[in-house]
N, C-alpha and C positions, 0 to 999 in steps of 0.2 A: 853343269856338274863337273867336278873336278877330277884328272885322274887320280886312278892310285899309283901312289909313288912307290916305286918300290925299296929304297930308300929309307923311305919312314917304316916301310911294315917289317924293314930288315931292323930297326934299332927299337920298334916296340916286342921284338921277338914273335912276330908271327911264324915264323919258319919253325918254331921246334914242335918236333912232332911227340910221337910216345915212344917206350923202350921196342926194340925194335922185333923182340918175341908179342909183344902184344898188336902189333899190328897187323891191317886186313887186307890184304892181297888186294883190291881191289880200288885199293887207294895207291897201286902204283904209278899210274899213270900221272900222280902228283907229288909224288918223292923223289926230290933231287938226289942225293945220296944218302949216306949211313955214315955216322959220326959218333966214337966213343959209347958204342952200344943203343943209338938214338938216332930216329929218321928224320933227314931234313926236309921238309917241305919245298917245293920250288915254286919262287915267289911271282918270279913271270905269270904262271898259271893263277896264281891267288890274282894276282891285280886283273886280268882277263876273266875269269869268272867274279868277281864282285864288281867290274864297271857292268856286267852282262846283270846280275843280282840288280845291282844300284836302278840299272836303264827299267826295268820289271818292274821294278816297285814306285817309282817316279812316274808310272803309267797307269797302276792301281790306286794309286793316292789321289793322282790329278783328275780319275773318275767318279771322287769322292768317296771312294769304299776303305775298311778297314783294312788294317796288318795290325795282326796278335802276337805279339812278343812273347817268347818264354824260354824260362830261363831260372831255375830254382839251386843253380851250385854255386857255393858262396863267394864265389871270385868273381862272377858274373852279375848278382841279382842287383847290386846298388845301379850299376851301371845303365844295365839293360833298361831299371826302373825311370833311372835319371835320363836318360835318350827318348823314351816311349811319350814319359810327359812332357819332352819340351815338344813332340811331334801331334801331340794330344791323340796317340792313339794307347789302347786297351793293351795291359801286359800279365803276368803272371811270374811272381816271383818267389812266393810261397811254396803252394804246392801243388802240383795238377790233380786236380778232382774227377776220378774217369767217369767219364761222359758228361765232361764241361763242352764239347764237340756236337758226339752222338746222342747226347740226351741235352740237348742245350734248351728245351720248355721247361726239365726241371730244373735248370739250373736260373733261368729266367725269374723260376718262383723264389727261389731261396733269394735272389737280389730285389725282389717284391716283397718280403718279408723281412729285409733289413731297412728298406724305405717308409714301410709302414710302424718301425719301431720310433724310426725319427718321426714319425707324425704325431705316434703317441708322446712323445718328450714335449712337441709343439703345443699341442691342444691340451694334453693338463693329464689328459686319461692316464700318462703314467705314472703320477702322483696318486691316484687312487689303489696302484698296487699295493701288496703289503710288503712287507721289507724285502720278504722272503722271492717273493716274486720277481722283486725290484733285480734282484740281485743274479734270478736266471734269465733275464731279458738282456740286462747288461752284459752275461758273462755271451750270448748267444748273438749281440750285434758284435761287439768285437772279434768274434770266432768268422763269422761270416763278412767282418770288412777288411780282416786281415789274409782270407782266403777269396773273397770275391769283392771287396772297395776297388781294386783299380781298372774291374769291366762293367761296373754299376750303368756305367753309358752305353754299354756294346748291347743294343736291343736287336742286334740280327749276326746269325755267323759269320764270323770275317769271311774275306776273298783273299786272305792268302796270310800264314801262319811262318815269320819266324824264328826258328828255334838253334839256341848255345846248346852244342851238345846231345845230338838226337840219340846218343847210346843212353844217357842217364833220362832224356825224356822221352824214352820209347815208346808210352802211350799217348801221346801230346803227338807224335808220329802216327802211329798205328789209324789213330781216327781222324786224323786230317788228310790222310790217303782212302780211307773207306769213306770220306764224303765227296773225294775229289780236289779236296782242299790245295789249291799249290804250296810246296813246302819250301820256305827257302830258308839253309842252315848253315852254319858254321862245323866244318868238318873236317875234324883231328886225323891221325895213322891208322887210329883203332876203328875207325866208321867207315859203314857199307855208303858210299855213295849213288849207287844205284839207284839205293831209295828216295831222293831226294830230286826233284826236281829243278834246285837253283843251288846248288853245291857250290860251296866257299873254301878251300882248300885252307885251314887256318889253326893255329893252336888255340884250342879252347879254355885251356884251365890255367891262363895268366890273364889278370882282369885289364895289362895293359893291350894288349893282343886283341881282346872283346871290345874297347873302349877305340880303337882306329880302325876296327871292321863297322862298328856304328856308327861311328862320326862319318864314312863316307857313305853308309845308307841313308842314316837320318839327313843329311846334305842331300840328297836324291829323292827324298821321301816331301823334303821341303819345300825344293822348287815344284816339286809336282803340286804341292798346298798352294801355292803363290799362284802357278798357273791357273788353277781352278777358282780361284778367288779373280782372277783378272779377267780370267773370261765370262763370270756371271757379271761381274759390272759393265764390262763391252754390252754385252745380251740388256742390260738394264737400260742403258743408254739406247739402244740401238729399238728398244721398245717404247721408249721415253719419247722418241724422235716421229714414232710410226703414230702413237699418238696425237701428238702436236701435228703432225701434218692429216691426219683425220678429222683432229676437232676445224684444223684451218681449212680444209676444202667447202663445207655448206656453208660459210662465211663468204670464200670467193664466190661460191653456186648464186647464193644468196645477191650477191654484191651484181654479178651479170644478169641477173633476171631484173633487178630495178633498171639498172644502166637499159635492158631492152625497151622494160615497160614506158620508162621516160623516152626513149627513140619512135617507140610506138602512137605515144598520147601526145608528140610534138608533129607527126607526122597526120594524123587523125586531126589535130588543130590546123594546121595549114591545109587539108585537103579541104572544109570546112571551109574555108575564108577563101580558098579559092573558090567554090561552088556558090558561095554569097556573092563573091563579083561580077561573074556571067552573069546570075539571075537578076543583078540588078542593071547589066547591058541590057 
């Protein structure tokens, strides 16, 4: 995994914070100074907490479990969308649906309910609707693939959630802490840090700023995918091997029991021929 440079996060503008009456005391401890009414972020701090993010999430990936993206403010959402799928994990860029989290059975149903529309398109059954029908099926799968299409795959809670901007997605927060959920977020002047378990010290609302905070998760998220892909083939192989030398042992077993039996029925013939020749002294 590579570090952060700090360098790069200084010319994609991660340092700018918010005006500096809107910010939350508790983000001092990551504010360089105050510049023309505006808090500067210090970058040292951001590249030290996102190798620290990066290293976390390259450990949850590599165990095979999910990370839920979210991110619904519009400097953010192409990005965030475009990083999630090259990682192929589950994101949200629309809208957060409360108790997409805490009520995640029903939300389970309503992604069973847009699966079963496409079955009916399959099998013919949606052609027997009448126009009328046609026309509230259609308006209710697109409702539901443009609010729930990109976790269609995410059939259990993520293991760890995260989130551009946890002031605008404060219930995408709120129930990812009352399950336990680790949060790890991108965190402007105006955010309580506290709440957040993997705090990213970073300006949130320049989608250059979002775009080299993910390139060095999703790069940390990937070798953790690569890893876990190299070690179920090692395991394949290593099983492959335990095999073959199973099936090949009653083969040898095999192979030493005749080598005896012939030691045996060479030895029973000459004892034999020896017994014939005394008896014929």
């Amino acid at each position: 995994m590579a570090k952060a440079n700090v360098k790069d996060l200084l010319e994609a503008g991660v340092h700018f914070g918010h005006l500096t009456r809107k910010w939350n005391p508790n983000m001092s401890p990551y504010i360089f100074m105050e510049k023309n009414g505006i808090h500067i972020i210090d970058l040292h701090k951001t590249a030290v907490k996102l190798e620290e993010a990066s290293t976390a999430l390259g450990k949850i990936a590599s165990s095979g479990r999910k990370i839920l993206f979210v991110a619904t403010k519009k400097q953010a959402k192409e990005v965030v969308a475009k990083h999630a799928e090259s990682m192929n994990m589950p994101y949200i860029t629309e809208r957060w649906m409360g108790g997409m989290l805490t009520n995640f059975v029903t939300i389970r149903k309503a992604v069973k309910k847009m699966n079963s529309i496409d079955r009916m398109k399959k099998d013919g059954t949606f052609e027997t609707l009448s126009k009328k029908e046609r026309l509230q099926v259609d308006r209710l799968r697109l409702k539901l693939e443009r609010d729930l299409g990109s976790i269609s795959d995410m059939t259990r809670i993520p293991s760890a959630v995260f989130i551009v901007d946890t002031v605008r997605e404060h219930i995408a927060l709120a129930e990812a802490r009352k399950l336990g959920i680790p949060v790890f977020a991108m965190v402007d002047t105006n955010t309580d840090p506290r709440v957040i378990d993997f705090p990213i010290p970073a300006n949130d609302d320049a989608s250059k700023s979002v775009d080299i905070i993910l390139t060095y998760i999703s790069e940390a998220i990937k070798e953790g995918l690569t890893s876990r892909k190299a070690d179920k083939e090692k395991t394949k192989e290593v099983a492959k091997d335990e095999t073959f030398e199973e099936a090949k042992a009653p083969k040898e077993e095999k192979v030493v029991e005749e080598v005896k039996a012939t030691e045996e029925a060479k030895e029973t013939v000459e004892a034999k021929a020896s017994d014939d020749t005394t008896s014929k002294e």
